[in-house]
Backbone bond lengths (Angstrom), bond angles and torsions (degrees), N, CA, C in turn:
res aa  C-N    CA-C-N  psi(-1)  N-CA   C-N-CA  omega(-1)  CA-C   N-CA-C  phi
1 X - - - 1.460 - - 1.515 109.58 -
2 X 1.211 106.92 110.57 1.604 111.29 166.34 1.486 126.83 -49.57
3 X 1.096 137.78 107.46 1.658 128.83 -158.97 1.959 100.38 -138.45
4 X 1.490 93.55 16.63 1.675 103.56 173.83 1.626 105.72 -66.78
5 X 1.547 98.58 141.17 1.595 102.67 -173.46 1.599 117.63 -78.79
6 X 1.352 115.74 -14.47 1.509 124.88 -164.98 1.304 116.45 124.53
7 X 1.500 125.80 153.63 1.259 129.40 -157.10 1.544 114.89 -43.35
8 X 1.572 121.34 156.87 0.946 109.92 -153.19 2.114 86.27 -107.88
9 X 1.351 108.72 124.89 1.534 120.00 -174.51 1.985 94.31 -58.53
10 X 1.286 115.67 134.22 1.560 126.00 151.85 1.470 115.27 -100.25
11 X 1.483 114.45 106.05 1.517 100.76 166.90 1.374 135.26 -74.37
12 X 0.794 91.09 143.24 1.766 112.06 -176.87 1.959 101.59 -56.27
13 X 1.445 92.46 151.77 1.402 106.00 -161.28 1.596 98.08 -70.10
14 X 1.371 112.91 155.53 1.850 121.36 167.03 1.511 91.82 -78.89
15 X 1.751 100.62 137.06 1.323 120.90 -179.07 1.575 88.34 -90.68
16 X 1.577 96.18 155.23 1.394 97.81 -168.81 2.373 95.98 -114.20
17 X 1.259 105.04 133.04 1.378 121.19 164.06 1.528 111.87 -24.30
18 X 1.447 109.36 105.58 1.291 110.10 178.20 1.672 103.26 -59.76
19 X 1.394 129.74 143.23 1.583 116.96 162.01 1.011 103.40 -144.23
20 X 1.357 115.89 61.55 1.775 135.20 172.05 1.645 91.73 -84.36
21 X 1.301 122.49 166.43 1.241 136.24 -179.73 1.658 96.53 -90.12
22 X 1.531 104.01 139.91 1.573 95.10 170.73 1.537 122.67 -65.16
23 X 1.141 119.66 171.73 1.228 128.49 -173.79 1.739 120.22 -63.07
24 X 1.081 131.17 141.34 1.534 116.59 170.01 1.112 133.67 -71.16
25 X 1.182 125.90 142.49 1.937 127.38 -168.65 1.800 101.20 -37.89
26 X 1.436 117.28 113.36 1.141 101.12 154.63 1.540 95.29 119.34
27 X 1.258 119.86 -33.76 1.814 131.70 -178.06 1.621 100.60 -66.43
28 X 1.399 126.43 123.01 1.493 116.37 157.79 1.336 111.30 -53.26
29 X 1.493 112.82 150.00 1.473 139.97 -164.40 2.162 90.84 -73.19
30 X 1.395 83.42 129.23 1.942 88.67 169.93 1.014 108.64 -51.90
31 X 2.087 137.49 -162.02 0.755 164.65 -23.05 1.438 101.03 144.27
32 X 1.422 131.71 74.45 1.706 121.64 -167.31 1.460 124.51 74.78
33 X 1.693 103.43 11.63 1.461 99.69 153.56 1.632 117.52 -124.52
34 X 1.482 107.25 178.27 1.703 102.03 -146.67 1.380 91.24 -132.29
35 X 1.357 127.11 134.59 1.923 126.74 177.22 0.848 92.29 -55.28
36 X 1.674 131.92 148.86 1.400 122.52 129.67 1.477 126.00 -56.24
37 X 1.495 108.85 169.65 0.997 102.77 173.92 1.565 115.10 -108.20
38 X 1.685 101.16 155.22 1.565 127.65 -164.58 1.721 94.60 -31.96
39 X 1.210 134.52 -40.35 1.156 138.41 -169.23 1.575 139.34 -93.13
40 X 1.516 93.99 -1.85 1.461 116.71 -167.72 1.882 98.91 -61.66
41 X 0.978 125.49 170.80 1.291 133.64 154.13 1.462 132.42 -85.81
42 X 1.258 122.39 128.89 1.338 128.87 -149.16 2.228 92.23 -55.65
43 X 1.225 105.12 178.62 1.662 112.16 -169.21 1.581 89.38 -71.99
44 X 1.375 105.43 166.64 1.716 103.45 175.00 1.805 81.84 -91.98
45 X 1.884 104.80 167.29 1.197 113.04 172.80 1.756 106.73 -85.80
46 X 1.756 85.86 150.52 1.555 91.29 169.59 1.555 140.13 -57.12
47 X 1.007 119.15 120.44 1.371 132.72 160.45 1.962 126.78 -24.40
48 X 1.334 128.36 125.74 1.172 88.73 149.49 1.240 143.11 -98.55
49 X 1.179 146.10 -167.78 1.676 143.67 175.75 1.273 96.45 -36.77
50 X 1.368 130.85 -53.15 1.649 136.95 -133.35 1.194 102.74 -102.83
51 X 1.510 125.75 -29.17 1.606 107.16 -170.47 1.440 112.76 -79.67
52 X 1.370 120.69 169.38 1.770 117.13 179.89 1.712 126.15 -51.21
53 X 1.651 98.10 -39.42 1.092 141.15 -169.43 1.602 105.54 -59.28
54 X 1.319 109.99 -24.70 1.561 117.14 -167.61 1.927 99.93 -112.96
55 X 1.274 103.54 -19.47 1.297 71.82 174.34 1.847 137.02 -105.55
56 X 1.652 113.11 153.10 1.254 112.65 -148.33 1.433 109.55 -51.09
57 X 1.784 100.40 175.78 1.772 95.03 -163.54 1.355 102.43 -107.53
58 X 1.319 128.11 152.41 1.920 104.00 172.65 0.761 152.60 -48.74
59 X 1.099 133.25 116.15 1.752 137.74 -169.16 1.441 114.37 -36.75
60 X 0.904 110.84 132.79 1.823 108.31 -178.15 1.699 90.63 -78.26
61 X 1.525 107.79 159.98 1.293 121.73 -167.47 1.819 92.89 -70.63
62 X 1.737 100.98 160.86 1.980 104.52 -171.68 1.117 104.01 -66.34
63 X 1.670 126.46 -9.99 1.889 121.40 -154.05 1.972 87.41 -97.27
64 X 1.318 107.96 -29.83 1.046 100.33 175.93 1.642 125.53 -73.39
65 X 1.271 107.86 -44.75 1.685 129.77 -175.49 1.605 111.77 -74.09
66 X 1.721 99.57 -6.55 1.637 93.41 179.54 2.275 84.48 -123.98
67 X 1.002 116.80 -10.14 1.534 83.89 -179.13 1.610 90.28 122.39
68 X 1.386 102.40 -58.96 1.550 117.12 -154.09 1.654 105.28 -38.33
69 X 1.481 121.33 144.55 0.920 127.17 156.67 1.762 130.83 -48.55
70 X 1.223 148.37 123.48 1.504 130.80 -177.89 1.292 110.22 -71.86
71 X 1.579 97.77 140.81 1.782 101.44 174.09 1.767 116.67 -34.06
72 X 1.097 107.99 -64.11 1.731 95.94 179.97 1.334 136.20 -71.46
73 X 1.404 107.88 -5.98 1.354 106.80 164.42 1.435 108.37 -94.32
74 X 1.282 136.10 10.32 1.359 136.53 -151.89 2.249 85.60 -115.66
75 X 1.760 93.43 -50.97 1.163 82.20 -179.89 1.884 114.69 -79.28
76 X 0.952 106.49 -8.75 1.654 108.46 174.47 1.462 119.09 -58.46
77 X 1.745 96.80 -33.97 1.719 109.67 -166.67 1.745 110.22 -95.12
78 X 1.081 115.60 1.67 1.830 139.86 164.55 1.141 90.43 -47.70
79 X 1.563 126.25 106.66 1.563 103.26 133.21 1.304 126.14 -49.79
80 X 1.534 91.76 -177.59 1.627 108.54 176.75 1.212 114.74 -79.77
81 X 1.225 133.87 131.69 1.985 126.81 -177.67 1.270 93.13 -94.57
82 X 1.423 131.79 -20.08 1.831 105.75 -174.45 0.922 104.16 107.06
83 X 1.329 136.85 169.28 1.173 140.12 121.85 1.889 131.20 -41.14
84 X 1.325 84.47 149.47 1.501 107.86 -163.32 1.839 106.08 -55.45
85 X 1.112 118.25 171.36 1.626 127.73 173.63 2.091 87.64 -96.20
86 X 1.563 107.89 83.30 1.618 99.01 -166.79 1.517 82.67 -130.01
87 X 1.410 124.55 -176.39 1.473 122.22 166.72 1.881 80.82 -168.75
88 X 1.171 133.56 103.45 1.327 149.24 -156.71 1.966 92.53 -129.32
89 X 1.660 102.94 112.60 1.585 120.19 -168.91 1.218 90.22 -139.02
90 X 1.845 116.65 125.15 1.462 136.88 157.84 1.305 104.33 -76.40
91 X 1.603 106.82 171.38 1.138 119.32 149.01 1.517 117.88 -157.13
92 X 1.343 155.96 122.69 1.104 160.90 -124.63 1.587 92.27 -97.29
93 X 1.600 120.57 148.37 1.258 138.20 138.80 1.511 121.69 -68.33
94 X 1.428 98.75 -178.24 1.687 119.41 -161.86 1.287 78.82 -54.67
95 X 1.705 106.46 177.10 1.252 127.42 178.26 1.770 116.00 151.44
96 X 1.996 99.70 124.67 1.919 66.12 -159.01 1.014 113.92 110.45
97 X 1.303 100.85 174.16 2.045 122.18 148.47 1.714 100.99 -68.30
98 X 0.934 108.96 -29.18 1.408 88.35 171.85 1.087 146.57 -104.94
99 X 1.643 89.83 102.84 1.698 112.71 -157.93 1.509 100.74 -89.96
100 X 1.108 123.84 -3.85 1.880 112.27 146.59 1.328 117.87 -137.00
101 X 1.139 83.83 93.65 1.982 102.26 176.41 1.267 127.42 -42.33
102 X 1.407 128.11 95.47 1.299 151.66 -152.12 1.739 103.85 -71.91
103 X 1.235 102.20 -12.98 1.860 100.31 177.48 1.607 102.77 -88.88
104 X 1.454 97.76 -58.92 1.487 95.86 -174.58 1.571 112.38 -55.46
105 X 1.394 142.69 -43.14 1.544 129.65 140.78 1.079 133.22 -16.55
106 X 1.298 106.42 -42.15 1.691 106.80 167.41 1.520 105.93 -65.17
107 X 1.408 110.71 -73.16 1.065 109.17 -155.84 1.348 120.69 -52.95
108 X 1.508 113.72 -48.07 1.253 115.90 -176.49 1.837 126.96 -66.17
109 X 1.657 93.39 30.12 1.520 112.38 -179.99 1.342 124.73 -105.10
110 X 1.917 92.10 -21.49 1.383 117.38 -146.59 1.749 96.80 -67.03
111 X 1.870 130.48 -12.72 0.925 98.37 -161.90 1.401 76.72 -96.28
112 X 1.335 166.14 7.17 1.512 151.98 154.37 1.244 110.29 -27.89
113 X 1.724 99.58 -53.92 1.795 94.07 -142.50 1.950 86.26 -91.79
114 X 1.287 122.13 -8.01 1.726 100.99 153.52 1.678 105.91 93.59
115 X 1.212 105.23 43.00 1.277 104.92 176.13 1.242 127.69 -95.34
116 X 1.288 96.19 -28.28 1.712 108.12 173.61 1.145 117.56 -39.86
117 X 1.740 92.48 -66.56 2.066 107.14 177.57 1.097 123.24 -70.65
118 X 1.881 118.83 -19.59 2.189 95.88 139.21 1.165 91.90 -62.42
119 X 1.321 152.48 -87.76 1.350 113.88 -128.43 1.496 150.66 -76.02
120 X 1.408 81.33 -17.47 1.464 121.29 165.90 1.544 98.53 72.87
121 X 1.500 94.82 77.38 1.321 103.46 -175.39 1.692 103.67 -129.12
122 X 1.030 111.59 -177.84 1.784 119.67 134.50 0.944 136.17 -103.02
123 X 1.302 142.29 122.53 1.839 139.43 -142.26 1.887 90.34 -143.41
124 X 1.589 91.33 106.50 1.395 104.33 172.98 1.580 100.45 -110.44
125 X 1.220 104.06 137.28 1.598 131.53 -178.75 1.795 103.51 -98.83
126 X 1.076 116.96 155.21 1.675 126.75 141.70 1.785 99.33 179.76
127 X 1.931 82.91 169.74 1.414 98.87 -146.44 1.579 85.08 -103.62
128 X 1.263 137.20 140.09 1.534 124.53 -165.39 1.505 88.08 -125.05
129 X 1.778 116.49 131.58 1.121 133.43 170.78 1.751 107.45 -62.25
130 X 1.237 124.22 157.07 1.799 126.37 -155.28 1.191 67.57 -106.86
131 X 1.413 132.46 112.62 1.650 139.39 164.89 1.690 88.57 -175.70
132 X 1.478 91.55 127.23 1.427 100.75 167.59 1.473 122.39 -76.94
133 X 1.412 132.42 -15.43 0.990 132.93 177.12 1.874 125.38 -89.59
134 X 1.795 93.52 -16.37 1.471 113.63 164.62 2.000 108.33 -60.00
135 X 1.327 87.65 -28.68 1.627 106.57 -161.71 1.310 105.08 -76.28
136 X 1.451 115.22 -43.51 1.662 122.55 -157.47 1.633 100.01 -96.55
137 X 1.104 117.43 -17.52 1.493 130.98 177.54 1.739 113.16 -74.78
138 X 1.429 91.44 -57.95 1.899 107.70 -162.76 1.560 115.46 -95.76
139 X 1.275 100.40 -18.29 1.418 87.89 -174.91 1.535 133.29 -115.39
140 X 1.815 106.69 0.54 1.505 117.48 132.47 1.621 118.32 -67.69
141 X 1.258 130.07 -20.88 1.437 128.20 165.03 1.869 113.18 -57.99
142 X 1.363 83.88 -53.89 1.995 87.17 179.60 1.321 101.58 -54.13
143 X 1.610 127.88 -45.06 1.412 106.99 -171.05 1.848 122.07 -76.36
144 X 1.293 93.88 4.07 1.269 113.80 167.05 1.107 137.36 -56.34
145 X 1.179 74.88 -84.02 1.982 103.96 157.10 1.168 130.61 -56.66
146 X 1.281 107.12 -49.19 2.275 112.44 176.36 1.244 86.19 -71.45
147 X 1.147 134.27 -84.82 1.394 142.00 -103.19 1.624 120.77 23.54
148 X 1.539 90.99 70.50 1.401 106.40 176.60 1.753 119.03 -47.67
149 X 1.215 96.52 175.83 1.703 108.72 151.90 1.379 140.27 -114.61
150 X 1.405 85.07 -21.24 1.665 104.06 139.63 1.254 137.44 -166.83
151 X 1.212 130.70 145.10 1.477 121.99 172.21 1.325 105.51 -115.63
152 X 2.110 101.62 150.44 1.200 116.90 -168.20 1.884 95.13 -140.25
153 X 1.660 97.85 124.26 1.644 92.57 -175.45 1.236 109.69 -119.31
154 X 1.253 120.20 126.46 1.814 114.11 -170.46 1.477 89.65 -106.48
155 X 1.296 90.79 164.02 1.768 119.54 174.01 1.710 97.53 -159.10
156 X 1.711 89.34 163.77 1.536 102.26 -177.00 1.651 105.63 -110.06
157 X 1.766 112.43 148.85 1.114 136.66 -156.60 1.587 93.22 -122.41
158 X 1.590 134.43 156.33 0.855 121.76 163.39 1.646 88.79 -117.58
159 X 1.341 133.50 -6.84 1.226 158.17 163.13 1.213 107.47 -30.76
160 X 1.382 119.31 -42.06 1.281 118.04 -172.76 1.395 128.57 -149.07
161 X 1.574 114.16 -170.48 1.486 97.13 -165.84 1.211 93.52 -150.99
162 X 1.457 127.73 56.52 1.761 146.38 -160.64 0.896 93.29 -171.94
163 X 1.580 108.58 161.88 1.386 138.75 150.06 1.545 127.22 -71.85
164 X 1.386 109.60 83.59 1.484 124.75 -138.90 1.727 88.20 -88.53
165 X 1.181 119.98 122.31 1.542 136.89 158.17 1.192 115.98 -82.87
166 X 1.921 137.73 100.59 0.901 139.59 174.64 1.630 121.28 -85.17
167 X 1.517 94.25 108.11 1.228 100.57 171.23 2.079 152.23 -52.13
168 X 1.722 80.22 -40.10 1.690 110.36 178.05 0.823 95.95 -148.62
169 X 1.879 102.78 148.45 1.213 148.66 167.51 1.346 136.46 -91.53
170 X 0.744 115.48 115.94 2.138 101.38 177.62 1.936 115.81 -107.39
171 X 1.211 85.03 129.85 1.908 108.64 150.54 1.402 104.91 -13.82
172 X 1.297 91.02 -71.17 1.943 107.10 -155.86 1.310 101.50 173.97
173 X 1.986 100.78 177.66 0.904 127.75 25.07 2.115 109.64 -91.59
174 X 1.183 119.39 157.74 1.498 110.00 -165.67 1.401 71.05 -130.03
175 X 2.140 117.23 104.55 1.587 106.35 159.25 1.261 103.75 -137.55
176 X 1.716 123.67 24.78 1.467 104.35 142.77 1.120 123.95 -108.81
177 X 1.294 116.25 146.22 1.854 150.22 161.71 1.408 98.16 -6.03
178 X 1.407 107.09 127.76 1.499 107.77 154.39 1.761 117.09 -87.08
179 X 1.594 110.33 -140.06 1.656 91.22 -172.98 1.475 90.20 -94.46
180 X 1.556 133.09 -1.76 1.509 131.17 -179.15 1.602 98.55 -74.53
181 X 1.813 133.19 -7.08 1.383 114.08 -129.55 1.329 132.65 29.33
182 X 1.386 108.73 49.08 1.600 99.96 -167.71 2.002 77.36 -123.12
183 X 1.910 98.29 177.22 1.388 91.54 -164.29 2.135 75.40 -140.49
184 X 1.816 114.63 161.84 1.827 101.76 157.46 1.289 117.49 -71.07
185 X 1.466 116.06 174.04 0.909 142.40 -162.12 1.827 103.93 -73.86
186 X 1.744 114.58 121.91 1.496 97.49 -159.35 1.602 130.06 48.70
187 X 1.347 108.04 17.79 1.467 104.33 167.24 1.397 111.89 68.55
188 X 1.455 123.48 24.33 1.805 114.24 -153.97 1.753 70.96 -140.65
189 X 1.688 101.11 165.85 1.469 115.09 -178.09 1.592 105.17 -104.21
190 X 1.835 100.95 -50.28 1.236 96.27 -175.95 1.304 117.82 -120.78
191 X 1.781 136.62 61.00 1.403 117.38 -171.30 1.610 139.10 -9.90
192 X 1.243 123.18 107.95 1.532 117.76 -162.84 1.361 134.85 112.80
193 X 1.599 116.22 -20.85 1.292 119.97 -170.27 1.037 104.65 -129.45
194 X 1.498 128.03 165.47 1.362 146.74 -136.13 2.183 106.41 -69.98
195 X 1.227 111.75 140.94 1.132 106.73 150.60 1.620 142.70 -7.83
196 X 1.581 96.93 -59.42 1.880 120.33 177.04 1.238 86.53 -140.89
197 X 1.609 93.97 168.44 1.272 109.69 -169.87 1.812 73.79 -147.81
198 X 1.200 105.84 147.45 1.603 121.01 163.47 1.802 125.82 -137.12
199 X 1.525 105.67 139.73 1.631 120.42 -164.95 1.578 99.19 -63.69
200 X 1.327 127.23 122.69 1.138 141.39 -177.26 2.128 102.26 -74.88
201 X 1.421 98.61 -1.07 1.512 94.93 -177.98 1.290 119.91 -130.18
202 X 1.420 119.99 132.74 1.396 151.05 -122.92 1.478 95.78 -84.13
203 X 1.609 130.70 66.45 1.259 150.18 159.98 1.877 112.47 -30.91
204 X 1.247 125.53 -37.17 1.276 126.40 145.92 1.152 135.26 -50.35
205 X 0.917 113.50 -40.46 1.607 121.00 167.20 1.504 105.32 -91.41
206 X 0.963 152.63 6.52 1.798 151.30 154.59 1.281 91.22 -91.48
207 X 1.647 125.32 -33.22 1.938 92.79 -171.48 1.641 92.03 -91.98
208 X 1.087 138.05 -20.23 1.777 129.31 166.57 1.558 107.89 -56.21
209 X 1.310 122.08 -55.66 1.356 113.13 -177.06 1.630 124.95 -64.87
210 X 1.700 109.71 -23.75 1.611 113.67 163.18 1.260 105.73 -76.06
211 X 1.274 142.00 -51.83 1.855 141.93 172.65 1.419 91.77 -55.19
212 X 1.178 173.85 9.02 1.461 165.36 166.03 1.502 110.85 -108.74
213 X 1.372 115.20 -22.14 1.077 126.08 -163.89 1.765 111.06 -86.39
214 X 1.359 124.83 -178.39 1.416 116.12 152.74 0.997 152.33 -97.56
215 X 1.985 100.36 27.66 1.641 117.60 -179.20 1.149 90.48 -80.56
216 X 1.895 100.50 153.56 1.456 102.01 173.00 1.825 105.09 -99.72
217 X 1.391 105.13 59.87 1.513 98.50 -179.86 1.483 99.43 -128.33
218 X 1.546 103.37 152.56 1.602 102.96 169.63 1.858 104.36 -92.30
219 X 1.276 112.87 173.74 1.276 145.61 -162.17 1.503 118.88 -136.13
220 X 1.485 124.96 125.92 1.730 120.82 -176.94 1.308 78.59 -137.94
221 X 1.687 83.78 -175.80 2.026 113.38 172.91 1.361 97.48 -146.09
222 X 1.555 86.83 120.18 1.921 94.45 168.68 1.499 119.52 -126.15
223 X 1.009 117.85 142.92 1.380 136.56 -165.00 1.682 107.88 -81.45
224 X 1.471 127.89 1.40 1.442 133.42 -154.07 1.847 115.03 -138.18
225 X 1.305 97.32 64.00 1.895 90.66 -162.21 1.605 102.93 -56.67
226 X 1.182 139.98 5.46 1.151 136.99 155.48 1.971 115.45 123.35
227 X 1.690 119.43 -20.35 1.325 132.42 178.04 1.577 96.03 80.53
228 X 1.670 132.84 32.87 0.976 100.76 177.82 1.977 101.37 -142.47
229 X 1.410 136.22 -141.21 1.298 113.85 170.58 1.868 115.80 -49.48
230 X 1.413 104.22 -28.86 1.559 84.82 -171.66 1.109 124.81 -66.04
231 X 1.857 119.53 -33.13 0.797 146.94 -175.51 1.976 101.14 -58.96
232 X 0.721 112.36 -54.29 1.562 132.41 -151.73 1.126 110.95 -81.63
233 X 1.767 110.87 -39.99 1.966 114.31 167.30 1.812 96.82 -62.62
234 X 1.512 125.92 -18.86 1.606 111.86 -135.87 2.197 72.30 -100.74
235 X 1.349 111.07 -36.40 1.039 82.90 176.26 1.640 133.22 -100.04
236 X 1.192 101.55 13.56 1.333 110.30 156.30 1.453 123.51 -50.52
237 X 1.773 99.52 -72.80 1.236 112.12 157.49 1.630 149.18 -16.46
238 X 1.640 104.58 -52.48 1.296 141.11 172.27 1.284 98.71 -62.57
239 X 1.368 111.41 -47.71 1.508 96.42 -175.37 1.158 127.43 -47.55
240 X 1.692 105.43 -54.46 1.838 105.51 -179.21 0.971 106.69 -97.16
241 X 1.720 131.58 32.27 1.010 107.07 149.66 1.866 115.91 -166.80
242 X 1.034 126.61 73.51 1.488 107.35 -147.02 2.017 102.69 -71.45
243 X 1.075 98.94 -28.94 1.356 89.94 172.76 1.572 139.37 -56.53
244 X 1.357 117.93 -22.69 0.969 151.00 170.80 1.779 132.25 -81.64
245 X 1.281 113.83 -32.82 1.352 119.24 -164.60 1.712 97.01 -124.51
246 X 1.394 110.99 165.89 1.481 147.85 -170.38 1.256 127.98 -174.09
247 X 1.126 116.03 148.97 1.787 127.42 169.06 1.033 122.88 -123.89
248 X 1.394 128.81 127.85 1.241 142.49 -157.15 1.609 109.27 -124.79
249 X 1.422 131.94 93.32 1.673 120.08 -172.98 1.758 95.86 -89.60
250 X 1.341 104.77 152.95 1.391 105.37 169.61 1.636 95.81 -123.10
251 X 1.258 106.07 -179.31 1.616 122.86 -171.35 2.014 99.12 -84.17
252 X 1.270 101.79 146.15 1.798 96.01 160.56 1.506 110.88 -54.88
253 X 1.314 99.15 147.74 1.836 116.79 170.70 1.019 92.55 -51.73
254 X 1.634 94.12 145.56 1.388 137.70 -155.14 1.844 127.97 18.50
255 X 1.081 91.14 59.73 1.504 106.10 -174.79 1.739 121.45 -137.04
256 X 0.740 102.25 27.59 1.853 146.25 61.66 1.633 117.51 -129.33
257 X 1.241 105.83 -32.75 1.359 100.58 -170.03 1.671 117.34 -106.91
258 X 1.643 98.95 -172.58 0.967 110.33 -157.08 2.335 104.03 -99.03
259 X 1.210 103.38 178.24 1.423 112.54 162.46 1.754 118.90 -48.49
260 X 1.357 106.86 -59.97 0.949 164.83 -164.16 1.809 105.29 -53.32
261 X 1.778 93.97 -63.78 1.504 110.55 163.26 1.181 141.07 -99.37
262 X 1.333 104.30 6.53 1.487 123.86 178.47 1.612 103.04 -89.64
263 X 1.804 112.79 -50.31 1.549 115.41 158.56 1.122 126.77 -27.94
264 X 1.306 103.44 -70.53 1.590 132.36 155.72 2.123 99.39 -3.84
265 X 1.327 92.13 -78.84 1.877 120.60 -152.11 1.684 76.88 -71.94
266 X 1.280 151.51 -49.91 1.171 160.63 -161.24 1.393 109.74 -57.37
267 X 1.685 109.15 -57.13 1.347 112.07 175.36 1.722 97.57 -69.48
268 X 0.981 133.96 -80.38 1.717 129.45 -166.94 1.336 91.24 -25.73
269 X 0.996 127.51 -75.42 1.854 118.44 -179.97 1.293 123.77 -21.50
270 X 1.065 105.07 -52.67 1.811 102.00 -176.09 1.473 124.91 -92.32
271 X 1.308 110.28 -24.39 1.702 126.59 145.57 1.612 107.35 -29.40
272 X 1.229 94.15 -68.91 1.614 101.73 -174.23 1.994 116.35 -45.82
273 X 1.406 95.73 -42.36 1.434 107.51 -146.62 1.501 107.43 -112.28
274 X 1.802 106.08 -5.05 1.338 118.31 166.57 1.965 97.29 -87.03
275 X 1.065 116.19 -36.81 1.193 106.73 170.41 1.292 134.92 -88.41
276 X 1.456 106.79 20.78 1.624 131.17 174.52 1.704 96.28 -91.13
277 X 1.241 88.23 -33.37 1.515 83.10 -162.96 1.320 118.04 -87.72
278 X 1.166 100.26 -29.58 2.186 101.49 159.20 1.122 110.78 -61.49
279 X 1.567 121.24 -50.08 1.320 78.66 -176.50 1.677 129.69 -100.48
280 X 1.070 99.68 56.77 1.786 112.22 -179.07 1.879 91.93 -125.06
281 X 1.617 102.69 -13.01 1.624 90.84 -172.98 1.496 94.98 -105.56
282 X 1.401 119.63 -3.00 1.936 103.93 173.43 1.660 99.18 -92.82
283 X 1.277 72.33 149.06 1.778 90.07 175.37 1.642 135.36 -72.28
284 X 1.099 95.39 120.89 1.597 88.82 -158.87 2.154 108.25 -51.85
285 X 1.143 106.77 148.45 1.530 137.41 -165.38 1.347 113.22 -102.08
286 X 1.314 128.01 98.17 1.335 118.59 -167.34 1.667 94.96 -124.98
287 X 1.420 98.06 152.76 1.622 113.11 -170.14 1.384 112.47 -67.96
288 X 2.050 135.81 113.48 1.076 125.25 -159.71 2.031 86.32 -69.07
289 X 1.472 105.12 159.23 1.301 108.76 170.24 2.084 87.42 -126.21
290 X 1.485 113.15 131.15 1.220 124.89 174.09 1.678 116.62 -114.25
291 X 1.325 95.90 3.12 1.477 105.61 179.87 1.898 102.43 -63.11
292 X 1.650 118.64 159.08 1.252 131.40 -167.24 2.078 91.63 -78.01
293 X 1.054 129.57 -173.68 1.705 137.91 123.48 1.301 112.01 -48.41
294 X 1.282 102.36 132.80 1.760 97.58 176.15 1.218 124.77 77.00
295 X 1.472 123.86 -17.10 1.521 113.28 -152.51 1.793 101.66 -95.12
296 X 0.990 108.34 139.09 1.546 128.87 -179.81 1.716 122.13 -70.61
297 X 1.319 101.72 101.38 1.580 115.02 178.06 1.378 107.51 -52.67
298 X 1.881 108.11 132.69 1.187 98.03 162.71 1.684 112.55 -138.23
């Protein structure tokens, strides 16, 4: 990741003290020097080494003495680049009866079926341990670090038997055991912020574009991420960013489906919702008008 601030300034060389003899009464002035004028005041007398009076004054700083802009105002005046060309997808470990976690299978397929390179992205995967404190630690760091464009975190449902699009998130209360038996702090994810949190991206239209598509998987929207890790990474997430992030639970392998086709339904998902997100990140385009005040269309 490139994290360079902008070109790097070269200062210009120290001019060195002319100590040519001045010119003789009557000689035009060299090359960048200027007569005084008839009225100027004679030179002050020299100094010696020792008195206060003689010695030099402080150098103005080099950003000043060359022009150059200073490092922190240089990085102050950086725009913002955005977020990264990233597409950053969890998938949960064992936990449970489920001693092979049917999300992380999916996911960790996703670079097979080749979506990245349509999208021409970078598609970082990881498998997130069912510990809430793995959660509250690592996964404001990832948004750190990527600064994705989007993240998408699956978990498994035995709830269902779709490609479940989670709509809302909750706070809390979070009071069952992860695989540490450990529980967060007050049972809450994020001290301070709202009850629910909801995906700013159009989950109806991602389950139309997977049903349109040629996965053989179906697609819902549920309002209930469950009050437990799934729930709790999705509102982590939400926090920094609701525009950006979603949760997607799929069913355990083979219930109906496979690894294989859940990937499948995984990529159509993010197709959809990676291109939700461009266009909420281009700038809206408005028609120049060059016409005068007043002036009459013809």
């Amino acid at each position: 990741m490139d994290l360079s601030t902008g070109p790097r300034v070269t200062p210009e060389p120290a001019r060195s003290e002319d100590s040519s003899p001045p010119p003789a009464n009557g000689s035009s002035p060299t090359a960048g020097e200027t007569t005084p004028p008839a009225d100027a005041s004679p030179p002050a007398p020299k100094q010696s080494p020792s008195s206060p009076s003689a010695q030099p004054a402080a150098l103005p700083p080099k950003a000043a003495a060359t022009g150059a802009i200073p490092r922190e105002l240089h990085l102050l005046m950086q725009p913002d680049d955005g977020p990264n060309d990233v597409i950053f997808v969890t998938g949960f470990g064992p936990f449970g009866t489920h001693v092979v976690n049917a999300s992380w299978e999916a996911v960790c397929r996703l670079h097979e079926v080749g979506v990245a390179e349509e999208l021409g992205v970078q598609l970082v995967i990881e498998e997130v341990p069912v510990t809430y404190e793995y959660v509250m630690r690592e996964i404001p760091k990832r948004w750190r670090e990527l600064r994705p464009r989007l993240v998408v975190h699956v978990g498994v449902s035995a709830h269902t038997m779709t490609l479940q699009l989670e709509r809302v998130s909750h706070n809390g209360p979070y009071q069952r055991d992860d695989v540490h038996q450990r529980t967060p702090p007050e049972h809450c994810c994020v001290p301070g912020r709202p009850s629910t949190l909801c995906t700013r991206l159009d989950l109806a239209r991602t389950c139309k574009a997977i049903g349109n598509s040629r996965s053989a998987i179906d697609a819902s929207v549920s309002d209930d991420a469950g009050h437990y890790l799934c729930d709790f990474i999705y509102f982590t997430s939400l926090s920094q960013d609701p525009g950006r992030a979603v949760f997607v639970h799929v069913p355990p392998l083979g219930m109906p489906y496979t690894a294989n086709q859940m990937a499948d339904g995984l990529a159509e998902a993010i197709r959809d919702l990676y291109g939700q997100v461009l266009e909420m990140d281009r700038p809206a385009v408005r028609a120049l008008d060059l016409s005068c005040p007043g002036q009459r269309r013809v």
